[in-house]
N, C-alpha and C positions, 0 to 999 in steps of 0.2 A: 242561449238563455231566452226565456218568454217572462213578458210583463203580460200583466193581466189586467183587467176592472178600470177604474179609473186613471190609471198609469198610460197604461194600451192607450188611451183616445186622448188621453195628452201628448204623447210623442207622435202619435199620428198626424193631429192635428199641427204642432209644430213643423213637421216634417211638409206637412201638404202645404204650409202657408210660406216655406221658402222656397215652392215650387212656383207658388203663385207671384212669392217678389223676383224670383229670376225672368220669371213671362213679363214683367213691368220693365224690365234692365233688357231683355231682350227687343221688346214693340218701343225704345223710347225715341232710337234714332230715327223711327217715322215720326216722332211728333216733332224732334228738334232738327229736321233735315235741313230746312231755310237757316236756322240761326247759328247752327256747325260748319255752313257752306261758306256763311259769310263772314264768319268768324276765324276763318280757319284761311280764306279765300282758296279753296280747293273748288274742282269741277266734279259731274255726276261720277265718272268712273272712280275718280279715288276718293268719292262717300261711299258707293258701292263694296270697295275694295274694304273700308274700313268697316261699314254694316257685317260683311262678310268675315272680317278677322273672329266673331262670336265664334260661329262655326267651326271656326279651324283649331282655337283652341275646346269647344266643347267636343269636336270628335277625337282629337287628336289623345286629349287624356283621359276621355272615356273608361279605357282600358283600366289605366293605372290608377286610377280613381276608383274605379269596382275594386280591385284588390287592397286596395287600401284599405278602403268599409270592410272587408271583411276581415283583415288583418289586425288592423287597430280600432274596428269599430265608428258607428258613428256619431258619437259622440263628439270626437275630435276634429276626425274629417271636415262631415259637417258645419262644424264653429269656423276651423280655419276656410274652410272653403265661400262660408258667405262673409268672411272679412275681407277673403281676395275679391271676390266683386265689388265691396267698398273702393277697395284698394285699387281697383280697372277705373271708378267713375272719377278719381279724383285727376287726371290728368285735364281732363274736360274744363276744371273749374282753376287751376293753377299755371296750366304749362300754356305757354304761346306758341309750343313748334310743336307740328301735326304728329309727328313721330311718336311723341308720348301719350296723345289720345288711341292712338291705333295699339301702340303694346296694353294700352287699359283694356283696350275692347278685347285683346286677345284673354287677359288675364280676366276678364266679365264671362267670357266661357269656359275659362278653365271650372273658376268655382260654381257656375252653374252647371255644369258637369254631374256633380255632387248629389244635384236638386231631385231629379227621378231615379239616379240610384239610389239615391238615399231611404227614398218614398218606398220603392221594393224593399230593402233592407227590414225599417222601420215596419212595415208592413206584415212581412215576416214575424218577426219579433212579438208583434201586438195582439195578433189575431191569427187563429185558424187556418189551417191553406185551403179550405172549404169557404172563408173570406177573401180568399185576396185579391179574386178577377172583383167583386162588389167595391169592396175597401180603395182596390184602386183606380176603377171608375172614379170613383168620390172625388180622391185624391185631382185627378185629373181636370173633372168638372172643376175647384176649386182652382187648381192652376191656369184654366182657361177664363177662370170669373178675371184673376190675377191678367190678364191681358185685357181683356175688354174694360175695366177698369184702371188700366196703362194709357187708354185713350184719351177719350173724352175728357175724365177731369186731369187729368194729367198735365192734357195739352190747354187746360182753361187757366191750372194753375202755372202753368210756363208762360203763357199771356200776360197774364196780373203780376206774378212776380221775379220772371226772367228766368229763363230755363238755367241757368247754374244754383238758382234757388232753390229753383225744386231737386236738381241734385244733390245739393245739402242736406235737402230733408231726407231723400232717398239713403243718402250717405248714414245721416243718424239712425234711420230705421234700422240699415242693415246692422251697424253695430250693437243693436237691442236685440234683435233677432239674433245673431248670433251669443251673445250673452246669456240669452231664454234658450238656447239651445244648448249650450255648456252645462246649466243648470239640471234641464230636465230630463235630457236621454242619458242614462246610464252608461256607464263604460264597459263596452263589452272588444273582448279581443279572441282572434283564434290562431290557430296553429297558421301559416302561411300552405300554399298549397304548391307543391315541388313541379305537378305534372300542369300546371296552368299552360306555358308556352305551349307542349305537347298541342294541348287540346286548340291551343289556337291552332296551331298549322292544321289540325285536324278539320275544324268549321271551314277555316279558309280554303281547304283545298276541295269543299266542297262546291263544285262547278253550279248546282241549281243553286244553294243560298247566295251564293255573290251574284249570279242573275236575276236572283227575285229584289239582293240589295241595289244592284243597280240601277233597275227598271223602278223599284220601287223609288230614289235618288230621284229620279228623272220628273217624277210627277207630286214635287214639294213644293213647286214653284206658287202654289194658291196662297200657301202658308209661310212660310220661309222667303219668299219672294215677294208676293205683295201684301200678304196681310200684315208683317211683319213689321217692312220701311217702304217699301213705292207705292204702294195703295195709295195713302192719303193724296200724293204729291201726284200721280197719275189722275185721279177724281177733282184737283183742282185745278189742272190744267189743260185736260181733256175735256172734263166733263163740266167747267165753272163752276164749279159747287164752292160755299163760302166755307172756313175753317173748320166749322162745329161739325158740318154735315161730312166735309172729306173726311174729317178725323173720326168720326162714329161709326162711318157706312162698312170700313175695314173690318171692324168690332165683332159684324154679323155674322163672321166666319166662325172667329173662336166660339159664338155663341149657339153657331149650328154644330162644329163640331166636339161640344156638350153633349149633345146628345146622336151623334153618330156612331158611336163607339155599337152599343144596344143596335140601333135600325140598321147598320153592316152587319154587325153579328146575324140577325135574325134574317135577312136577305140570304147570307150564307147559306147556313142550316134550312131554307127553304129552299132554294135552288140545289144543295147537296154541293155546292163548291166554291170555296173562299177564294181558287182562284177567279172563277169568273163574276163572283159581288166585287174584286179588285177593281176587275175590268170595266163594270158596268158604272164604277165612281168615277175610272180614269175619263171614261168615253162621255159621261156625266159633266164633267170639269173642264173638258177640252169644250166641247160644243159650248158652255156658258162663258167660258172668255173669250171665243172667237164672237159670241152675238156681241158682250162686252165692246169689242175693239170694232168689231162692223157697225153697230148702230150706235145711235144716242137713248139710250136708256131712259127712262123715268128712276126719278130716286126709289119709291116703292117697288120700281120690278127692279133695281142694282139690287137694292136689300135684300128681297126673296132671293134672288141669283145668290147670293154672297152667303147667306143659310143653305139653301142646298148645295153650295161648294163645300160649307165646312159642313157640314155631315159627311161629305166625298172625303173630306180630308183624313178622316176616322178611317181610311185605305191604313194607313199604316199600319195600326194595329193588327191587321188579317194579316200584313204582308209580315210582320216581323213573328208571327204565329206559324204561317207558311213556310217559314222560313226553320223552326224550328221540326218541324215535320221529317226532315231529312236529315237530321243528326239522332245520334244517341241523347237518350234523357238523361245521361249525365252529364254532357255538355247543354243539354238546351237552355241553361240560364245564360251561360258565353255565349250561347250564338244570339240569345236577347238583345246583351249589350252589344255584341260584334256588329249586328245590323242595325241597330239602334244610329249606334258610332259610323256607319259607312252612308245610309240615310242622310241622316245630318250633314255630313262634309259636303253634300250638296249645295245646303244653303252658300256656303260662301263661293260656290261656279255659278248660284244664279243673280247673286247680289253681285258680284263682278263683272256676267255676263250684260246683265243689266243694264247697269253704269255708264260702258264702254261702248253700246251701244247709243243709249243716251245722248253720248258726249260724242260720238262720232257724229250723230245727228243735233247739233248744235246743241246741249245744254238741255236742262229740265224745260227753260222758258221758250226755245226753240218749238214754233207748229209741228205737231205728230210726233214731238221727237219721242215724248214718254210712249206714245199708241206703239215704235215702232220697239221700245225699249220692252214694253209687255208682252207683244209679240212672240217672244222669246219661250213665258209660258207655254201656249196650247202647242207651239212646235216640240216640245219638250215633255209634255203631257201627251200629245200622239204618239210620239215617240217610246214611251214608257208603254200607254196602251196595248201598243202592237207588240211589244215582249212580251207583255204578261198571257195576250192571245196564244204566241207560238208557244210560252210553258203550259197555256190550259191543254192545248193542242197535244202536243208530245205528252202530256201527261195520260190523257185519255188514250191515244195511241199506245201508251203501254199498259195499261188497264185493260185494253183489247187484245194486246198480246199474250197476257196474263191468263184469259180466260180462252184462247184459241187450246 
């Protein structure tokens, strides 16, 4: 079924702005990380541990969540999905044993799950497929404004009126959005599709897409890792920076990669290979957080750094494009979300990784403990790099085969 005219850009736009409230539920644990820690009397690794539980439910029902949107539509989905993230934030504001905060945070990925399937879906439905790479730029851009406004005032309004406040409000939002979303997206449903598993063992048993998701996995650490939750907390205690400025400085990622998505694209298409614009992000992102962790920065060169990372972070995109290269185009929507969903599960090995480190080196407030905890990134981002090299490698390698 397609919606047209005025319809189209009303589901679109609902669609894109609970992509934007899941990036506010995802960046909050960076703003509430002091007042969780202390409230909870937990250390870095099990904040880490608990940052990371998003991840594990947002990869883990990826899957079953795309089948769903297209079974019973998203209409439904959708609603119940941003009531489950309601339903993740209220442990935070009720419960005193830490156990019931960490199943929230799992249940705050399930339903944000929902949020860029959804976005495709909707997308689909609304517009054109001559729109959708356009449409869902947009879309993105807006979910990324949705984090960089997850900071700052966020964290001004957690000051003023104690962060279970502002989880209140966030709580009430969600339940309005989801109500405006019951409303306006139509009910659409389809036949279920029999050959689905098929086609998973199919993607998966492809050897280069699980190496482009891995490698690709490997270098989320900018995003997922500290732009996310340790950024702020890294810049205050590394770098002395006062609340406003750690909480902002993270921001400039999501705000460079706004417009990363277009300057990767076109780096591609001018070099003739998405694998090596990958490369050239990874190799990009590694050298700016080892200068990060070697020097003491100026806040105006952190910021520049922290923009040209998130432009790098816009890698994704090629790689989940890359990725699709190597199946059939009748799976290549599965293999979107398959690496979408294997991506992602990274963030919770680096927010753990993290943590445990942290805490093995005395605590957040422990000297170098966070420098040795970031650390973690550019080891993990060379790491990725140098995959994505041997697949540019063997790629080309058979491309010369090809023409011997």
């Amino acid at each position: 079924m397609k919606v047209s005219g005025l319809m189209g850009w009303t589901i679109w736009m609902v669609a894109s702005i609970f992509y934007a409230y899941q990036y506010i539920l995802r960046v909050m644990p960076n703003i509430m990380l002091e007042d969780i820690m202390q409230q909870y009397q937990i250390d870095a690794a099990i904040f880490g541990q608990f940052s990371g539980f998003y991840y594990i439910g947002y990869s883990l029902l990826h899957l079953p969540v795309g089948i769903m949107l297209d079974r019973y539509g998203p209409k439904k989905v959708m609603s119940g999905c941003i009531l489950l993230t309601v339903v993740g934030m209220m442990p935070l504001v009720f419960s005193d044993y830490w156990v019931y905060p960490i199943a929230g945070r799992f249940l705050i990925g399930v339903g944000s799950s929902a949020a860029i399937l959804g976005v495709f879906k909707v997308v689909r439905m609304a517009f054109s497929e001559k729109y959708f790479a356009r449409m869902l730029s947009f879309s993105v851009m807006i979910g990324l404004l949705g984090a960089i406004y997850g900071g700052a005032p966020v964290s001004y309004m957690s000051d003023a009126l104690g962060y279970q406040t502002v989880i209140k409000f966030l709580a009430c939002g969600g339940i309005a959005l989801a109500f405006i979303t019951y409303l306006v997206i139509p009910d659409i449903t389809s036949k279920p599709q029999s050959a689905v598993f098929s086609d998973v063992k199919e993607v998966l048993g492809n050897y280069r897409v699980v190496l482009i998701c891995l490698f690709a996995g490997l270098m989320v650490g900018p995003l997922e890792g500290f732009a996310d939750v340790w950024g702020t907390a890294f810049l205050k205690q590394s770098y002395g920076f006062d609340a406003a400025l750690a909480t902002s400085l993270p921001s400039m990622i999501y705000i460079g990669m706004c417009f990363g998505a277009p300057v990767l694209n076109f780096m591609a298409e001018k070099i003739g290979s998405y694998l090596g614009a990958i490369v050239a992000a990874g190799v990009t992102m590694t050298i700016s957080f080892l200068c990060l962790l070697a020097w003491h920065l100026s806040s105006s060169t952190v910021s520049i750094s922290f923009v040209i990372v998130g432009v790098c972070c816009a890698y994704q995109i090629l790689a989940i494009y890359q990725a699709t290269v190597y199946v059939r185009e009748e799976v290549a929507g599965l293999t979107t979300a398959l690496a979408n969903m294997i991506i992602m599960v990274f963030g919770y090995a680096f927010h753990t990784t993290i943590g445990t480190v942290i805490n093995a080196m005395g605590g957040p407030s422990a000297p170098d403990a966070m420098s040795y905890g970031m650390a973690v990134i550019p080891i993990a981002l060379g790491i990725g790099s140098i995959g994505f090299i041997s697949l540019m490698v063997t790629a080309k390698k058979g491309r010369e085969l090809q023409t011997v």
